[in-house]
N, C-alpha and C positions, 0 to 999 in steps of 0.2 A: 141375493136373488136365488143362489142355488139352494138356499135354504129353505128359502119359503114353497121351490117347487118340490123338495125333496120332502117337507112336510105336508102339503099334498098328495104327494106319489104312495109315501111312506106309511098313512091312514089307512090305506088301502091296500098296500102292498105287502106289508111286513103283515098286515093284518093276514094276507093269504095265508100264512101258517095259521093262524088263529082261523078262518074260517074258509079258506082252501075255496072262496068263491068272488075273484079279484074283478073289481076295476079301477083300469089302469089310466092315468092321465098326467097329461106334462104339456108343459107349455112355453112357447119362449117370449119372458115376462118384455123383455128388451123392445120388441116388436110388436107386442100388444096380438099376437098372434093364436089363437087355441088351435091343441092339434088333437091328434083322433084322441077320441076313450073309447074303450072297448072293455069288453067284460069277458073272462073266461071262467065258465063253470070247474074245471079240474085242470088247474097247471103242471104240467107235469114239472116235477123236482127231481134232482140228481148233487151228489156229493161229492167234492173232490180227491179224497182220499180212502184208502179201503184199510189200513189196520188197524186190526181188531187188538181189542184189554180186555182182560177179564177185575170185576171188580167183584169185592162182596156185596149180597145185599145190607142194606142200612133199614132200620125196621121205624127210620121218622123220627127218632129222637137222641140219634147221632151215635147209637150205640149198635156195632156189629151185631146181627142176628144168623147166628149159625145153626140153631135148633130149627129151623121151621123151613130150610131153602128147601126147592122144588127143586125138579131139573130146569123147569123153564126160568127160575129167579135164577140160578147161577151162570146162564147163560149171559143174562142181561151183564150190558156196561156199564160204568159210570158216564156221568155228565160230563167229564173232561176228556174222555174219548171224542167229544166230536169239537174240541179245541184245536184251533189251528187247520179245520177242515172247513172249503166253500160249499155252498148245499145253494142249488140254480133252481130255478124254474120261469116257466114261460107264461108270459101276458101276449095281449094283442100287439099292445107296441113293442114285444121284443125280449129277450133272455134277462135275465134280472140273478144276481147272486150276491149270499149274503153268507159273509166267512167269518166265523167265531175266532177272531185273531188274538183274545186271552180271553181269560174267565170273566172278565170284565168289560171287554172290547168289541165292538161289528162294526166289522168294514161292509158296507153295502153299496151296490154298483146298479145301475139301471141305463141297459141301454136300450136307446129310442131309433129304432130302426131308419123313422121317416126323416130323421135330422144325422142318423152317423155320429151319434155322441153320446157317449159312456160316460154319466151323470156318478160320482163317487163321495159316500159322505159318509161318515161316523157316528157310533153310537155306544153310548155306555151302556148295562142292561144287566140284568137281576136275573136268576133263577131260583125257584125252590121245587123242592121234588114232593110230590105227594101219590098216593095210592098205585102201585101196579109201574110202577116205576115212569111214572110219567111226568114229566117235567113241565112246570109254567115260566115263560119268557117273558119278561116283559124289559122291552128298551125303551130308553132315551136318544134323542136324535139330542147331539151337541156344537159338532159343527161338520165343511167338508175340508175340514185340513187337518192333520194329527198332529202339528204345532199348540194346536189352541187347547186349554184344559177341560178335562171333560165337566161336567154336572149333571143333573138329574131334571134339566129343564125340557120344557117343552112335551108335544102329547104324548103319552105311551102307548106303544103295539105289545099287544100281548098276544102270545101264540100257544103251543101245548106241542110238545117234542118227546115220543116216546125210543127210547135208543133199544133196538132189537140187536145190532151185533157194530162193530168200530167200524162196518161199511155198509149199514144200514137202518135209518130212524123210519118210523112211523108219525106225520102228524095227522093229527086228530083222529087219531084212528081210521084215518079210510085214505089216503097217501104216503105210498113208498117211497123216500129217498134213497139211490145207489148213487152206485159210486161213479164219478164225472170224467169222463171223455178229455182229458187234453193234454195238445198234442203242440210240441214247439218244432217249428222248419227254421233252414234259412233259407234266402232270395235273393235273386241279383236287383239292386236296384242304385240308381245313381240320383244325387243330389244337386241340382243346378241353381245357384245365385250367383247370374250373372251380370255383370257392370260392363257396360260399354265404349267407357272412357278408359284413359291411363293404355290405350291401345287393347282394349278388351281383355276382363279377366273374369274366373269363373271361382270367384272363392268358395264354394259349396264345395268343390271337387277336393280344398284343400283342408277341409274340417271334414269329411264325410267320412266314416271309417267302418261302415257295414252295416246290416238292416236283417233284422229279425223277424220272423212270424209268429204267434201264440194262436194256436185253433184254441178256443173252451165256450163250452155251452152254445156251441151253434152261430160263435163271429170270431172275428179275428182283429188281432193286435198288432201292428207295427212297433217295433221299437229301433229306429235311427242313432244307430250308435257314434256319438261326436267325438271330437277333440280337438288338436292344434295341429297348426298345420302351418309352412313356411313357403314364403315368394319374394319376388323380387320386380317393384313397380319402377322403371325408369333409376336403376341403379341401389334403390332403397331396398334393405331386407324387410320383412313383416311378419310374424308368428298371426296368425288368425286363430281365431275362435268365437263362440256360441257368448255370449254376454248376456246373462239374466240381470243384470243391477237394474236396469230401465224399461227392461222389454222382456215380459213371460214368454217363454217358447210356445206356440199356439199352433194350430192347422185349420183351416175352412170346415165349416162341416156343411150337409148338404143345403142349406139352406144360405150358402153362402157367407156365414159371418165367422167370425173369431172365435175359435172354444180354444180355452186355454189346454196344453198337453201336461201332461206327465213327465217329470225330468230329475236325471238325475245331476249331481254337483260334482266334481273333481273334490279330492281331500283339500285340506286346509293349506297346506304347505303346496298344492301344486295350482300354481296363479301365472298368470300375465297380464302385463302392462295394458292400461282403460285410453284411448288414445284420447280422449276427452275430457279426461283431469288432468288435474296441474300436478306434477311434481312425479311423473310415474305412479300412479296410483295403482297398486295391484290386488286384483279380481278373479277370486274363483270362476270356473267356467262351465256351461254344461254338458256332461260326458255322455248323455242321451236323453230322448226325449220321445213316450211313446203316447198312442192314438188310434182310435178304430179307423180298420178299412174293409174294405166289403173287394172280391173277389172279379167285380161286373167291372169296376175304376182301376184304373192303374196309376193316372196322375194327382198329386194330391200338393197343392198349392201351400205352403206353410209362412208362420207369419216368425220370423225371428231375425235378431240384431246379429250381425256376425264383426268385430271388431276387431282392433287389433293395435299395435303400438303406433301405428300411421293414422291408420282413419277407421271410419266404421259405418256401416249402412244396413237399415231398415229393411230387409226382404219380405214381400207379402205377393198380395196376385197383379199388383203391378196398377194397381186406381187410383195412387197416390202421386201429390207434386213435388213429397218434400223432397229434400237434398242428403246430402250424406252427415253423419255427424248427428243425424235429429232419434235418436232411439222413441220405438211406441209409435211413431208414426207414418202414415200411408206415405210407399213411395215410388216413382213408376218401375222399379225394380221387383222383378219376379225369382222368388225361391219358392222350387218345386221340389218334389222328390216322383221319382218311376219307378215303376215297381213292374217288372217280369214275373208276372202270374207262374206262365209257363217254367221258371226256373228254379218252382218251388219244391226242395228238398228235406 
């Protein structure tokens, strides 16, 4: 499903390098829903990173040309100057960035203001340089996960990227890209998954281990730093933890439904016990898990299994009947996290 919107999005939006006059649209295919489109004449664009390389010019046929440089050619970069650097610009629905993460790689991200969901998916892509140092783009969208192997399917966006200096391109000749705005806080914020049997516990408190903020390009990013954590239910010790094996870590977005988050894994060697397999079965665990939030919200309902060598329970906004033990599904148990705006440093 994310595919097929981000191949929609991505006609049009990757194209905005290519002709810097976007409309933008997404939809949530689940709910048979359309949301806005809107069209912007001039998005503005901005770069993540400002260092600048000097490279020689190349005269097209891969041979150094030193006889004929200007001043204005030895100015210019190469193409891998802007490797590893994100370059943003704005639609109607919202901040959009697209980061050259190798010579062969784009990470593109699109978020959708009216949903609170930062859409991420990948693309392989070509360049060749022709006249005046101007470079042609053109990618492939392959999948949204960096598991999967790239190829050269599906439609291509082609765009034209001229690089004036390592903190500032030109497309199409009539858009400036600079260099990007962003800014990492921390915050006070606490995580509640609480059960109300076994004489009330709050195992959120006991996996929660700090909460981070990313400002970049005009939104912002939580990321809920996890781990393990120990208690003591009616005499029984218990190591807690985050359990992706059955249950993706997710958060509500505004439209109320499930969007899967961002997460990272514990290494290989650092596991605990799955309290729902036989035989101790042991299970990496997640060490955080990030997601847009917007500055207006403070509470943000999340959907994740927190487990442990006892038992294990389903957290989400609490509309579910299942029981404990049942991973992935609705249960009347509620994991939030709070977020102290005001304690943002």
């Amino acid at each position: 499903m994310l595919k097929r919107l981000f191949l929609t999005t991505m006609i049009v939006s990757v194209t905005a390098f290519g002709a810097l006059s976007c409309s933008d649209s997404s939809s949530d295919e689940e709910e048979n829903t359309t949301k806005e489109n809107t069209t912007t004449e001039n998005p503005s664009v901005t770069t993540q990173d400002g260092n600048n390389a000097s490279q020689s010019q190349d005269d097209g046929t891969g041979t150094e040309n030193t006889e004929n440089k200007t001043e204005n050619q030895s100015s210019a970069v190469s193409f891998e100057s802007i490797v590893g650097k994100a370059f943003t610009f704005t639609t109607g629905s919202g901040p959009h960035t697209l980061k050259f993460e190798s010579d062969s790689e784009i990470v593109y991200t699109m978020y959708v203001e009216a949903q609170n969901v930062a859409y991420k998916h990948y693309l392989t892509y070509d360049y060749e340089k022709g006249e005046d140092d101007v470079y042609t783009v053109t990618g492939y969208i392959h999948d949204d996960t960096p598991e999967t192997p790239s190829d050269k399917s599906g439609n291509p966006s082609t765009y034209k990227i001229k690089i004036v200096s390592g903190s500032e391109i030109l497309i199409n000749d009539k858009n400036t890209a600079t260099v990007l705005d962003s800014k990492e806080y921390t915050v006070e914020a606490a995580l509640s998954c609480y059960v109300n049997a076994m004489g009330g516990v709050d195992f959120g408190t006991q996996v929660y281990k700090g909460t981070k903020i990313k400002y970049e390009n005009g939104f912002y990013t939580a990321t809920v730093e996890l781990g393990t954590g120990t208690g003591n239910i009616y005499g029984i010790d218990h190591l807690d933890f985050v359990d992706t094996s059955n249950s993706t870590p997710g958060y509500y977005n505004k439209l109320g439904k499930v969007t899967n988050a961002e997460y990272t894994m514990s290494a290989e060697d650092e596991t605990a016990t799955n309290s729902v397999a036989e035989g101790n079965e042991q299970v990496r665990y997640a060490t955080s898990m990030s997601f847009p939030v917007t500055k207006d919200v403070s509470e943000y309902n999340l959907w994740i299994y927190i487990n442990s060598n006892v038992m294990g329970v389903q957290f989400c906004d609490g509309s579910g009947e299942a029981g404990s033990g049942e991973p992935n599904v609705a249960t009347k148990y509620v994991g939030k996290i709070t977020i102290d705006w005001d304690s943002l440093n």
